[in-house]
ZADO-61439 format. One record per residue (C-alpha): x, z, y; chain; residue number from 1. Coordinates in Angstrom, 3 decimals. Each point is the difference from the previous one (the first is absolute). Layout:
BEGIN
R          X          Z          Y   kette    nr
R          X          Z          Y       A   NUM
...
//
This chain:
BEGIN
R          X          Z          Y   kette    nr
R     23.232      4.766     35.338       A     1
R     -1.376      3.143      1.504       A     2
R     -1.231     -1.597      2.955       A     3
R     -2.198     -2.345     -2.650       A     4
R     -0.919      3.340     -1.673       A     5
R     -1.254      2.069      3.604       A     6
R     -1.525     -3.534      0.931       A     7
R     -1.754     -0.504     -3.512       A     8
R     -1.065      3.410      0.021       A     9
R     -1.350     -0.036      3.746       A    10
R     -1.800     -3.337     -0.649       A    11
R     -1.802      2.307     -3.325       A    12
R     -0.539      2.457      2.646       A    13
R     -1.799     -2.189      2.839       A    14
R     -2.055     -1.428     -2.799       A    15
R     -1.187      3.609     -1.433       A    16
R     -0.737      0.336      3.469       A    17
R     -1.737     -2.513      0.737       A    18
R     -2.522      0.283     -2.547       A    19
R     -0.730      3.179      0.919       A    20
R     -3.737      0.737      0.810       A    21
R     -3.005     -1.773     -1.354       A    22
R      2.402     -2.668     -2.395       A    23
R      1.573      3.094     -1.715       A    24
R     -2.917     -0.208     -2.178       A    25
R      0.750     -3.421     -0.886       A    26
R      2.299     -1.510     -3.382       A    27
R      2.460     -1.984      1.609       A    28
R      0.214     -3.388     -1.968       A    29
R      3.110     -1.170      1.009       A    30
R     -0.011     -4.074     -1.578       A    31
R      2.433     -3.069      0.071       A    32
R     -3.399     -2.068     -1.498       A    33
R     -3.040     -1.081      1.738       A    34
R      2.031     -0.258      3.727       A    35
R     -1.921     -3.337      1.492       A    36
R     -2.557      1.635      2.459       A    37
R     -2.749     -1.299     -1.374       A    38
R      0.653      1.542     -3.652       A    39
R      1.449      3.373      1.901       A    40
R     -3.402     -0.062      1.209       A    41
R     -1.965     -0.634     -2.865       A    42
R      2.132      2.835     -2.407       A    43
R     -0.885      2.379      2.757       A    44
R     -3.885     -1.186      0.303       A    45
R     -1.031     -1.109     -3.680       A    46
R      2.844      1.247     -2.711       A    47
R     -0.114      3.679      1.735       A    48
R     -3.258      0.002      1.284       A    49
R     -1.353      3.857      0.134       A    50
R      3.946      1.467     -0.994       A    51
R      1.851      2.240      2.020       A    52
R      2.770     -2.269      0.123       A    53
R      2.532     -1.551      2.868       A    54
R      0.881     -3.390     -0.860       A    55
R      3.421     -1.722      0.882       A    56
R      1.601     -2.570     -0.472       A    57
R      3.658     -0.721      0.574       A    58
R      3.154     -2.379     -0.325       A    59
R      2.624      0.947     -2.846       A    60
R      2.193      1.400      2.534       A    61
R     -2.260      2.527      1.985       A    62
R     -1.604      0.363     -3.313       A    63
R      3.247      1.879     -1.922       A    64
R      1.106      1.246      3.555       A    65
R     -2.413      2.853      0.341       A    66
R     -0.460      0.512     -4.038       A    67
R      3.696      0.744      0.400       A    68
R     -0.248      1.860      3.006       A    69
R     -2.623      2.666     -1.228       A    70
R      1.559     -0.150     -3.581       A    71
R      3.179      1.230      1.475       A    72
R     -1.852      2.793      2.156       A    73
R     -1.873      0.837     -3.052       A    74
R     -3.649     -0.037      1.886       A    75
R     -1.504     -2.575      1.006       A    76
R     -3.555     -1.639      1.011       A    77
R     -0.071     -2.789     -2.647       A    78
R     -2.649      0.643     -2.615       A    79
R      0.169     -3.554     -1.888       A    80
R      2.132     -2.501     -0.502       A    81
R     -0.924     -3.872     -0.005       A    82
R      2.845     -2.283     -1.162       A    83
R      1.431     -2.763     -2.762       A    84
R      1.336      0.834     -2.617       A    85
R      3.346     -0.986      1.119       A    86
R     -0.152      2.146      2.665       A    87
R     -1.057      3.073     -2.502       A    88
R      3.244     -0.902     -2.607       A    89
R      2.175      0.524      3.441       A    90
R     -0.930      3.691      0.308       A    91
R      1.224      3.004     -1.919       A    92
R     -2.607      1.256     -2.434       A    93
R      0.274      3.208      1.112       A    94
R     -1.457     -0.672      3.508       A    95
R     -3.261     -1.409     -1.872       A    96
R     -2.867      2.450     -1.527       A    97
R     -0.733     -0.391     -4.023       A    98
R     -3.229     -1.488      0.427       A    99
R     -0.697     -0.059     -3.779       A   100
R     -3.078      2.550     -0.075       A   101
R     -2.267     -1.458      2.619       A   102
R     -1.697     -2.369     -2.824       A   103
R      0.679     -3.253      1.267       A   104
R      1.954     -3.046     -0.314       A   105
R      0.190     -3.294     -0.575       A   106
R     -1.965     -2.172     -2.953       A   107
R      3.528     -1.309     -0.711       A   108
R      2.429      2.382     -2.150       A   109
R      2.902     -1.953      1.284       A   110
R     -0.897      0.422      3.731       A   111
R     -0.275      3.901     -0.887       A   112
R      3.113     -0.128     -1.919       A   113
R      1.845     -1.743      3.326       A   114
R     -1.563      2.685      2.476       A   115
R      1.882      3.101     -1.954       A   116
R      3.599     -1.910      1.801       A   117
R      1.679      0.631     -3.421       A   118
R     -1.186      3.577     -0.473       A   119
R     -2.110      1.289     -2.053       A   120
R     -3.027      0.949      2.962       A   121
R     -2.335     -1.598      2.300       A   122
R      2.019     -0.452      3.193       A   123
R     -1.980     -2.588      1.622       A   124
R     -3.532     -1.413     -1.298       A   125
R     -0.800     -3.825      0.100       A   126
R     -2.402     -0.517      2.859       A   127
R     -0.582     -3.890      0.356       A   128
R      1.885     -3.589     -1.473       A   129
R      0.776     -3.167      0.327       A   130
R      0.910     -2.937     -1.651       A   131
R      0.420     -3.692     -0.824       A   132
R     -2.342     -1.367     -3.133       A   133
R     -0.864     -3.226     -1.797       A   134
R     -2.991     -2.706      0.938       A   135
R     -1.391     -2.768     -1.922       A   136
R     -2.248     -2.233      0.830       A   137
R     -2.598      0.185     -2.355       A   138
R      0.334     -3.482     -1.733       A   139
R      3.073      1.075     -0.893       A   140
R     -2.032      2.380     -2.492       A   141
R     -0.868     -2.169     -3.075       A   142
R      3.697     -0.562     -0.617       A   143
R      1.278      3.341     -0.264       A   144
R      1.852      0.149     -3.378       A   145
R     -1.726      0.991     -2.768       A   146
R     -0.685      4.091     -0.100       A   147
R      1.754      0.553      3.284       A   148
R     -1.466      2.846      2.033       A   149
R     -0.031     -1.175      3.592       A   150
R      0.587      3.817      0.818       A   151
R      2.743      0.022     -2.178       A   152
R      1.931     -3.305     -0.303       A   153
R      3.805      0.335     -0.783       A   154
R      2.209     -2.456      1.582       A   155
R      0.235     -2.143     -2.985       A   156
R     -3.987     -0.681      0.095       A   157
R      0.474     -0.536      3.828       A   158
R      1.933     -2.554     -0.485       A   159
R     -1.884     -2.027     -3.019       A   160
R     -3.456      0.639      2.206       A   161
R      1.875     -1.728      3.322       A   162
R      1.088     -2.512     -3.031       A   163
R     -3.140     -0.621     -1.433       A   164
R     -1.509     -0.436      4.009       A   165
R      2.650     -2.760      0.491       A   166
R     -0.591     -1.737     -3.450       A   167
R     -3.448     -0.220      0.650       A   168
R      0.230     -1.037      3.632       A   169
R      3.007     -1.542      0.456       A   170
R      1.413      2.191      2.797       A   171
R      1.950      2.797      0.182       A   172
R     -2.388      2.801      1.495       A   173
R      1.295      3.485     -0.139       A   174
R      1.500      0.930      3.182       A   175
R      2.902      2.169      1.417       A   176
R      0.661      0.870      3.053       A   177
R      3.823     -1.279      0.216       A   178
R     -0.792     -1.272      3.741       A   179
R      2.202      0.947      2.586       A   180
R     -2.345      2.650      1.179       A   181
R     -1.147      0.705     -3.422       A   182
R      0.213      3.666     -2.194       A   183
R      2.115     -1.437     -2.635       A   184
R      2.178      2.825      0.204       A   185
R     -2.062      2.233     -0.828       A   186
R     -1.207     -1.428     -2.955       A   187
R      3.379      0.212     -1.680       A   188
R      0.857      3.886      1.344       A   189
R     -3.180      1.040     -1.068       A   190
R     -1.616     -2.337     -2.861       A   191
R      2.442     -1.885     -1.925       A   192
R      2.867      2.775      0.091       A   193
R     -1.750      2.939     -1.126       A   194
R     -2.037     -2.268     -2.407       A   195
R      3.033     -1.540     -1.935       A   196
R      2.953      2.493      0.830       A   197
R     -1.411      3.821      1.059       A   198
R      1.816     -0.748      3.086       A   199
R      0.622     -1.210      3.120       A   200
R      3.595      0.372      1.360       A   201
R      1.938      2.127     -3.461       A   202
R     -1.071     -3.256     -2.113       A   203
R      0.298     -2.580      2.240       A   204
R      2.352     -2.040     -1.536       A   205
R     -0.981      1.461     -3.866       A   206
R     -0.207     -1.964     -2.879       A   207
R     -4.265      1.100      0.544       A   208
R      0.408     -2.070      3.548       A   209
R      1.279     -2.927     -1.372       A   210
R     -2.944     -0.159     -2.083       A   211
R     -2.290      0.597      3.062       A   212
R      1.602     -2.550      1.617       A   213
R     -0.438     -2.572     -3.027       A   214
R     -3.911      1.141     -0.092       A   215
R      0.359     -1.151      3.960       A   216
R      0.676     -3.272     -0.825       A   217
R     -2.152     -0.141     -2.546       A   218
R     -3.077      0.837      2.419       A   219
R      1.515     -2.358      2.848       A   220
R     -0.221     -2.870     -2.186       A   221
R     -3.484      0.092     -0.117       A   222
R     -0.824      1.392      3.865       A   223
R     -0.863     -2.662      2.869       A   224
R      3.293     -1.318      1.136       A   225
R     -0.771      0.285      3.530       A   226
R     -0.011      3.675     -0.451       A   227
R      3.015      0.145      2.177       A   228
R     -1.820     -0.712      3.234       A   229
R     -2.874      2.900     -1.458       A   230
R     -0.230      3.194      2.301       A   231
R     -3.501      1.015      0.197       A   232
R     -1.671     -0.852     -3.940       A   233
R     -3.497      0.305      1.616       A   234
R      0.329     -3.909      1.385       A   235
R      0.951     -1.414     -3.269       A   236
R     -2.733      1.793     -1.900       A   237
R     -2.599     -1.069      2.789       A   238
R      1.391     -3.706      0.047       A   239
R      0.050     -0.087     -4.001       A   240
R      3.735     -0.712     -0.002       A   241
R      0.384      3.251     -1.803       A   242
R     -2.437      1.243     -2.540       A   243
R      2.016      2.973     -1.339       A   244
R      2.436      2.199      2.811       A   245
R      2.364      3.156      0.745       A   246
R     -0.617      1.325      3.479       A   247
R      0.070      3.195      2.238       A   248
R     -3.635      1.130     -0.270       A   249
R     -0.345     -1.109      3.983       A   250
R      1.388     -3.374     -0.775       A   251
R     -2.664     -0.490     -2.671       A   252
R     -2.706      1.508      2.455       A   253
R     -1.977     -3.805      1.312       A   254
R     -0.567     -1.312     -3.312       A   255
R     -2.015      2.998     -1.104       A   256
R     -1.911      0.190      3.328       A   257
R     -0.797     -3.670      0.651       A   258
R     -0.865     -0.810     -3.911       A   259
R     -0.462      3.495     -1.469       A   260
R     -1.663     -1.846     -3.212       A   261
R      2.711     -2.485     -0.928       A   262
R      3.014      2.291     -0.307       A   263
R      1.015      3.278     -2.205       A   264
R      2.565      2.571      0.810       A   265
R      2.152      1.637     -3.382       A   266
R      2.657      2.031     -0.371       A   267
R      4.130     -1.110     -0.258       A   268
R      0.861     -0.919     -3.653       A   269
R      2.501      1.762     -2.013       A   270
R      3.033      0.046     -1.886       A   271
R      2.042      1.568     -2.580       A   272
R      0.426      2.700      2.547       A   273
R     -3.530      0.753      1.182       A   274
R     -2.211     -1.524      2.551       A   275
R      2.222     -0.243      2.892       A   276
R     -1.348      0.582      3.509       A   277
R      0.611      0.681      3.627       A   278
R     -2.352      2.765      1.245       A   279
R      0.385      1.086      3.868       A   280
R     -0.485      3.771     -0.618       A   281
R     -1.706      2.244      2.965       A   282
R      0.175      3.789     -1.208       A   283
R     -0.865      3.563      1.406       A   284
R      1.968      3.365     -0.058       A   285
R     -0.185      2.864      1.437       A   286
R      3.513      1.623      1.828       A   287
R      0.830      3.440     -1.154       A   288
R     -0.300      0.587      3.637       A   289
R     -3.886     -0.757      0.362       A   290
R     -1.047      3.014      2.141       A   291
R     -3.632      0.016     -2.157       A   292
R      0.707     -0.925     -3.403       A   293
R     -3.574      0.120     -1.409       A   294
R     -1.496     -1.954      2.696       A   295
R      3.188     -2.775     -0.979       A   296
R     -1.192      0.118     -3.342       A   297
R     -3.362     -0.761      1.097       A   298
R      0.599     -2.906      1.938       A   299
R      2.109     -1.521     -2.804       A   300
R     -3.100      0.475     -2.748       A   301
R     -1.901     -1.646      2.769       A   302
R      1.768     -3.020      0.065       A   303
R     -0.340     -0.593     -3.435       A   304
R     -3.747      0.577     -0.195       A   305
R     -1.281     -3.793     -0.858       A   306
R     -2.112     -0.220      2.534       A   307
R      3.269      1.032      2.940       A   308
R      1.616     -2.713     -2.538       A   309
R     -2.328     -2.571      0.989       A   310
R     -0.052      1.333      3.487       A   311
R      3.728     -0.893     -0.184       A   312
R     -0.146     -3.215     -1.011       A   313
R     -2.399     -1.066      2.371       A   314
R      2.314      1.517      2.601       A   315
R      3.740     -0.958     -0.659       A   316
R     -0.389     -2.919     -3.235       A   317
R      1.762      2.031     -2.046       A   318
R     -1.922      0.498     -3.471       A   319
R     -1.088      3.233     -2.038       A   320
R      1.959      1.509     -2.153       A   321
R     -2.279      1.636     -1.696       A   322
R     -2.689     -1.525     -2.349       A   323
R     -3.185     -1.063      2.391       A   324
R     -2.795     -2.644     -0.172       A   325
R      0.676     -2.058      2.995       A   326
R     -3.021     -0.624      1.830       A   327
R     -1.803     -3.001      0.748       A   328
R      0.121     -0.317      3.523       A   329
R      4.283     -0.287      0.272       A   330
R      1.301     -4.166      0.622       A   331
R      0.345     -1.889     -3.587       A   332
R      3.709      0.349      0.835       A   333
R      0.023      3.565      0.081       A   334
R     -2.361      0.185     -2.986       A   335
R      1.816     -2.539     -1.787       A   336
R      3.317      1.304      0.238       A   337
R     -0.897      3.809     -0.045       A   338
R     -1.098     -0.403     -3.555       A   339
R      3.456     -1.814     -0.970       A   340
R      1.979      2.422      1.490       A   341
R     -1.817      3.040     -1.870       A   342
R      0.602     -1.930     -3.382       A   343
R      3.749     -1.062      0.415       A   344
R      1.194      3.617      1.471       A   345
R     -2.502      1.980     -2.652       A   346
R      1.493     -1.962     -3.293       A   347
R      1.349      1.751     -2.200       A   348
R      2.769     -2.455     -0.095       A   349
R      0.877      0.488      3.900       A   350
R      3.334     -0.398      1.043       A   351
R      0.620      0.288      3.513       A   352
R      2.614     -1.375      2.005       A   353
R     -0.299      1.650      3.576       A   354
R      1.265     -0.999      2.999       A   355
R      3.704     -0.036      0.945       A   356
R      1.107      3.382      1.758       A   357
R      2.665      1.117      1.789       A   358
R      1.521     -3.354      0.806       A   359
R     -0.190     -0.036      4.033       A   360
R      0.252     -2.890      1.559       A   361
R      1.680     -1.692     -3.133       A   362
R     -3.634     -0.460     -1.554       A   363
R      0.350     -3.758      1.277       A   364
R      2.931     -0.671     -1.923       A   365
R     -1.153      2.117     -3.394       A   366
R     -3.100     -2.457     -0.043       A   367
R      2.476     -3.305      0.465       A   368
R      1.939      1.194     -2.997       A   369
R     -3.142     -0.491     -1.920       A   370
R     -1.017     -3.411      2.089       A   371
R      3.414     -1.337     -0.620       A   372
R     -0.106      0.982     -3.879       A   373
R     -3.580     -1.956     -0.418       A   374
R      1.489     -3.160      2.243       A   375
R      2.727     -0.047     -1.872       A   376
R     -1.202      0.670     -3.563       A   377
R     -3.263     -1.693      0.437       A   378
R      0.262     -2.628      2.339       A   379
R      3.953     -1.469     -0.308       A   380
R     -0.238      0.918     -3.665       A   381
R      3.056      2.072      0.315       A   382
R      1.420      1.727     -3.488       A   383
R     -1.616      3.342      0.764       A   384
R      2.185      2.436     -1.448       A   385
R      3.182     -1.665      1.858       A   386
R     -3.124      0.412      3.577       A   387
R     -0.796      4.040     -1.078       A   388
R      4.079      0.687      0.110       A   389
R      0.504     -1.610      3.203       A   390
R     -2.996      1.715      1.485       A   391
R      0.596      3.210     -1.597       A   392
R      2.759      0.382      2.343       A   393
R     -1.887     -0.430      3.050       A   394
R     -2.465      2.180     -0.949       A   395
R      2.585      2.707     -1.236       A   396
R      1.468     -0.589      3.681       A   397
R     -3.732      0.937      1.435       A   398
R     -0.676      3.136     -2.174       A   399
R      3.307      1.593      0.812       A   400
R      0.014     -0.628      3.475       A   401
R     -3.205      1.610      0.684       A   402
R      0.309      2.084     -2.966       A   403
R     -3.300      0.022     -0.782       A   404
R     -0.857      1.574     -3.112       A   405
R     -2.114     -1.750     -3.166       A   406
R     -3.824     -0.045      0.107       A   407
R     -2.847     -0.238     -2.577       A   408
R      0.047     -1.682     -2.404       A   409
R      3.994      0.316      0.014       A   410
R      1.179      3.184     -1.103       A   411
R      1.244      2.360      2.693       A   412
R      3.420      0.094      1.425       A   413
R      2.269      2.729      1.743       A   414
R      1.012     -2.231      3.020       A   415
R     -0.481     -4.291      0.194       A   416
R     -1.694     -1.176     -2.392       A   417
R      2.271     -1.905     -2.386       A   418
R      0.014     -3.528     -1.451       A   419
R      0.851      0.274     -3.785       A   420
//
């Protein structure tokens, strides 16, 4: 262990070192986002155009290996942080900077609320997000129930629209991506959990779940049958298969570009729980280490200036978090779906169910609890509360081996995260 330490501390020191000289100047933005070349390249060129700023990226690993390194040493180079949010919940608070007084933040309370990491300051501020949203073609339109808000349908109105769609045409024609490439997973960590049960792993098997689960079968009975060969939504929407879909922003990304005036892009609906949905959170901190704190500070206000937020999305395809006008000249896609994603994570109704954390390499098997649930529940017509026992075992297996602890919208845990 003191090898690790002299080592740790050496490789703090060559770095110091190293940017000696003319980079001294320099913030160091030290970033697991933006890491392709090409978006490297455009951070450093169009996002921080004119700032005295060092920009890079890095894997996980590297990433938390020299945070930790000049942490421990108590100096450092590092002047801002890049990361997820999961990364952020895995630190101590302590080794973050209250960032509370700079001024700015995100247009969504609960993102703020998420970036204090359970305290009651600022220790990281949301930089950039992504998503997956709802698309309709627009004949779909006219048979929206009557007073539903396409920005802020509820699951039952969901379903009656996709009812009233197959009424009037005779085919089933919302879409979910239950391929075996598809993101169905997702959709029930992050939109049907938190929407019916204010959880994802504690109330797994709750009484709340078993009602999700009912509402699942509900929507499946009126969604395209051959949903379960559906990976990418985009096709079905272009082919007119589907005229109402879930997808991963990306996966919805075609259909807006090719026929940007035949399709609409909403928000998730909601339940008795809020409006459930799976952001991918980018934030940025400052270390208490930063060797120029006020030039740290300035490169965070920077990057959420709405122009560097544009600038931003134009570079990585991660949105704004902060309210902006999107301009005219971004893909329909981006246009399309930028706008969605401001209204679903801005509601006041938002209930967000983040990505899993701390799982390792037992991620694959967390998301086949869920898979198995909705094959078994939904497709065999299994009894589901007899289904959310048996699974609740495997998944109790998962959380304890990796002891991962609970994350939002579960409440949090000292050690794994437990099934109740």
């Amino acid at each position: 262990m003191k090898f690790k330490t002299k080592l740790a501390g050496a490789v703090s020191g060559i770095a110091i070192f190293v940017s000696a000289g003319v980079a001294q100047a320099e913030t160091l933005f030290w970033s697991t986002q933006a890491k392709p070349v090409e978006e490297a390249q455009a951070m450093r060129e169009q996002v921080l155009a004119g700032q005295d700023v060092d920009y890079q990226p890095n894997d996980g690993g590297p990433w938390l290996t020299r945070l930790n390194a000049e942490l421990q040493a108590g100096s450092g180079t590092i002047g801002v942080l890049g990361a997820l949010h999961g990364d952020f919940s895995a630190m101590n608070p302590d080794d973050l900077v209250d960032l509370g007084d700079l001024g700015v933040g995100s247009a969504s309370a609960t993102f703020n609320e998420l970036a204090k990491l359970g305290t009651d300051s600022a220790q990281y501020i949301p930089w950039m997000q992504a998503s997956y949203i709802m698309a309709a073609n627009k004949k779909a339109l006219e048979h929206l129930p009557e007073g539903a808000d396409i920005n802020a349908l509820t699951y039952d109105q969901l379903i009656a629209w996709a009812g009233n769609v197959q009424a009037a045409t005779g085919d089933a024609k919302f879409g979910f991506p239950a391929g075996p490439k598809g993101l169905k997973h997702r959709f029930f960590q992050g939109y049907l959990y938190p929407s019916y049960t204010n959880g994802v792993v504690r109330t797994f098997a709750s009484d709340e779940a078993v009602t999700a689960w009912e509402k699942m079968r509900e929507l499946w009975a009126v969604t395209n049958p051959a949903s379960t060969n559906f990976s990418f939504l985009q096709e079905q929407l272009l082919s007119e298969d589907v005229w109402i879909a879930f997808d991963h922003t990306s996966r919805l990304a075609q259909a807006f570009n090719e026929r940007p005036d035949d399709f609409v892009a909403f928000p998730a609906p909601a339940g008795p729980t809020g409006r459930g949905f799976m952001p991918v959170i980018a934030g940025v901190a400052i270390p208490r280490t930063a060797p120029d704190m006020d030039a740290a500070k300035a490169v965070v206000q920077h990057l959420l200036k709405p122009e560097t937020q544009i600038a931003t999305l134009r570079a990585t395809n991660f949105f704004p978090v902060v309210d902006v006008a999107l301009p005219d000249d971004l893909p329909p896609a981006v246009q399309a779906a930028g706008d969605a994603v401001a209204k679903m994570s801005a509601s006041a109704d938002a209930n967000p169910g983040l990505l899993p954390a701390g799982l390792g390499d037992k991620g694959g098997d967390f998301n086949r609890v869920f898979v198995d649930a909705f094959e078994r529940i939904v497709l065999a017509g299994q009894d589901i509360r007899a289904v959310l026992d048996d699974q609740k075992t495997r998944l109790q297996a998962i959380m304890d081996e990796t002891g991962a602890p609970c994350w939002a919208p579960d409440a949090p845990s000292d050690g794994a995260c437990p099934v109740e």
